[in-house]
Every structure is written in structure tokens, then in C-alpha cells.
C-alpha positions in Angstrom: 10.0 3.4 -4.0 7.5 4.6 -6.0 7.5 8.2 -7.0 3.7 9.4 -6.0 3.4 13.5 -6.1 2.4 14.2 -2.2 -0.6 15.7 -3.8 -2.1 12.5 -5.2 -1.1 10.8 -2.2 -3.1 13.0 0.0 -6.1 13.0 -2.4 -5.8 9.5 -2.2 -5.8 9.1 1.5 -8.6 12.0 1.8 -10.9 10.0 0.1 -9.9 7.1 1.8 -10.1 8.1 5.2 -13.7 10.1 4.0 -15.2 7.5 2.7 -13.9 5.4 5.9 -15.9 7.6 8.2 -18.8 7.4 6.2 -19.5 3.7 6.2 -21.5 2.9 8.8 -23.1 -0.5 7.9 -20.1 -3.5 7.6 -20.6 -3.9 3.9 -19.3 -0.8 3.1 -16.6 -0.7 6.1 -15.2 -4.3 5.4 -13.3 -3.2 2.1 -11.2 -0.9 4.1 -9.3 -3.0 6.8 -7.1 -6.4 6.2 -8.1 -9.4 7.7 -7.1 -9.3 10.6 -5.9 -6.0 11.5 -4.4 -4.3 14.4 -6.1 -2.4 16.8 -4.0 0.1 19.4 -5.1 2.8 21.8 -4.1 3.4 25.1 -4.9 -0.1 26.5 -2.3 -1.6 24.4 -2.8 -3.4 21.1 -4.6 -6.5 19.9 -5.0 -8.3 16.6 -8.7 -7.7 15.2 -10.3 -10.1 13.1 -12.7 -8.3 10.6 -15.7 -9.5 11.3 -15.4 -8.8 15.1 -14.9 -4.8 14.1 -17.9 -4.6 11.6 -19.9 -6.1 14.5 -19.2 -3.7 16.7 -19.9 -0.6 14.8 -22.8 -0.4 15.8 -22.2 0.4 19.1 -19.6 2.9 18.3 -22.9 4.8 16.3 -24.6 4.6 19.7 -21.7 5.2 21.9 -21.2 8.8 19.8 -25.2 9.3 20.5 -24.6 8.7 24.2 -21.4 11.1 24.2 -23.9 13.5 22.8 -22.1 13.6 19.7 -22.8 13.6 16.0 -21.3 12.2 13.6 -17.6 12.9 13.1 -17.0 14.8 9.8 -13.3 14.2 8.3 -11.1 17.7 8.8 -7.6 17.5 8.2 -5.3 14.6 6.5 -1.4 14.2 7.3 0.3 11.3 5.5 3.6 10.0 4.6 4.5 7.2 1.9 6.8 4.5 3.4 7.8 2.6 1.0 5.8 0.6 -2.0 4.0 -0.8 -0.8 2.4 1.6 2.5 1.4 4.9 3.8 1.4 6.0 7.3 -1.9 8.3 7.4 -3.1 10.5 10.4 -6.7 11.7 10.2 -8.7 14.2 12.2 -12.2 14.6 12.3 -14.8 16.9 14.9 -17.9 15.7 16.0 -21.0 18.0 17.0 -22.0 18.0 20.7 -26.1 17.7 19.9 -26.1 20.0 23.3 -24.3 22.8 21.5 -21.1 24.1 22.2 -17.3 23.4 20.7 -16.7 20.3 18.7 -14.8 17.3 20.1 -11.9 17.1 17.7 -10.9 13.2 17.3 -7.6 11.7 15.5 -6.7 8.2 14.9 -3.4 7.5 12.8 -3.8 4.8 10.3 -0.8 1.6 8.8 -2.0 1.5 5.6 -1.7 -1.7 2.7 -1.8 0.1 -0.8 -1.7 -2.2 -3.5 -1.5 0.3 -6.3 -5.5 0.8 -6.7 -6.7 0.5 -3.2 -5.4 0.9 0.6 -6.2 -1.5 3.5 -6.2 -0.6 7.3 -3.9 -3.0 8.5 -3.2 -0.9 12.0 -5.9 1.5 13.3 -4.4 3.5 15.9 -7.0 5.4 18.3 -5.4 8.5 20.1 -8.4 8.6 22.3 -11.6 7.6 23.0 -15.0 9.5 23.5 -15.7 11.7 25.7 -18.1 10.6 29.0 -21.9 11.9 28.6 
């Protein structure tokens, strides 16, 4: 295994996982996931093929609007190497609620392909989904 100081792992991964939540049109998303990937939350899990995500993002941008949420802004980073040739990555982030009050803190743990340069999503790993309006 590859001896990576945890620090530039988790530098790594930060920037990652920031840049990640940032991309909002599918140019910029499609560099981070495999193709396909795998997709789990609490409905079970399901091969992903990358197109069929970028699609949708979109609607997740309007689904956050009618959650009355901003958008999510990355806040904490946990990760673990594996081996080689992957990292096991947790990210948090909180949305705004555009209404006021406390922010809706979301977390979504990440499989990730790192092929010395660059990481892939290759299982994206919702822990739950958006609050009702």
C-alpha cells in the first residue's frame, strides 16, 4: 500500500468532495464519478450509468429549492485509504433553510477510484434524503 501522509489524503479528498459539490452543470460533475457507478441509500442500491446522474441534477438543484434549502456548503471530511488503489471518504455538508432557522446537516459516504492524480466516485452512498417542504 502506498504510504500517503493522512494529511495529504484529506487535502486530497477535501478538494475532491468541494469541488464535487460545487458542480452543478454535468460538464463539470461528469469527471468525478466512473462509468457506471453505484448508487445506495435507504431504498437499496442500483448501478448508475453516468449520463443518467448528470441528467438528473438538475432536479436535485430544484428539489433543495423546494426543501427550502440552499445550497449545501462542504463541512467536515473523514477518510480512510484502503489500499492502492481506493479511499473510503465520508463527507458532510449543511444547507441554509432560505426560511431561517438551523441548517440541515447532510452526509453521503463516498467508494472512491484514485488513480494516483485523480479520484472517481465509483459508490455514492446517500445517508438520507431531503427534508419535506
Amino acid at each position: 500500500m502506498t504510504d500517503t501522509p493522512t494529511a495529504t489524503l484529506d487535502g486530497r479528498v477535501r478538494a475532491f468532495l468541494a469541488t464535487f459539490s460545487r458542480a452543478t452543470d454535468p460538464a463539470g460533475a461528469a469527471a468525478h464519478f466512473a462509468d457506471p457507478f453505484l448508487l445506495a441509500d435507504a431504498t437499496g442500491a442500483r448501478p448508475v450509468p453516468r449520463a443518467a446522474f448528470l441528467a438528473a441534477l438538475p432536479a436535485r438543484e430544484r428539489a433543495f429549492a423546494d426543501a427550502g434549502l440552499d445550497a449545501p456548503v462542504l463541512t467536515g471530511v473523514n477518510c480512510q485509504r484502503l489500499d492502492d488503489a481506493y479511499v473510503l471518504a465520508r463527507g458532510d455538508w449543511d444547507a441554509s433553510r432560505t426560511a431561517g432557522g438551523p441548517p440541515v446537516r447532510l452526509s453521503s459516504s463516498f467508494l472512491l477510484h484514485d488513480d494516483g492524480t485523480a479520484f472517481r466516485v465509483v459508490l455514492y452512498l446517500n445517508h438520507a434524503g431531503l427534508p419535506a417542504a
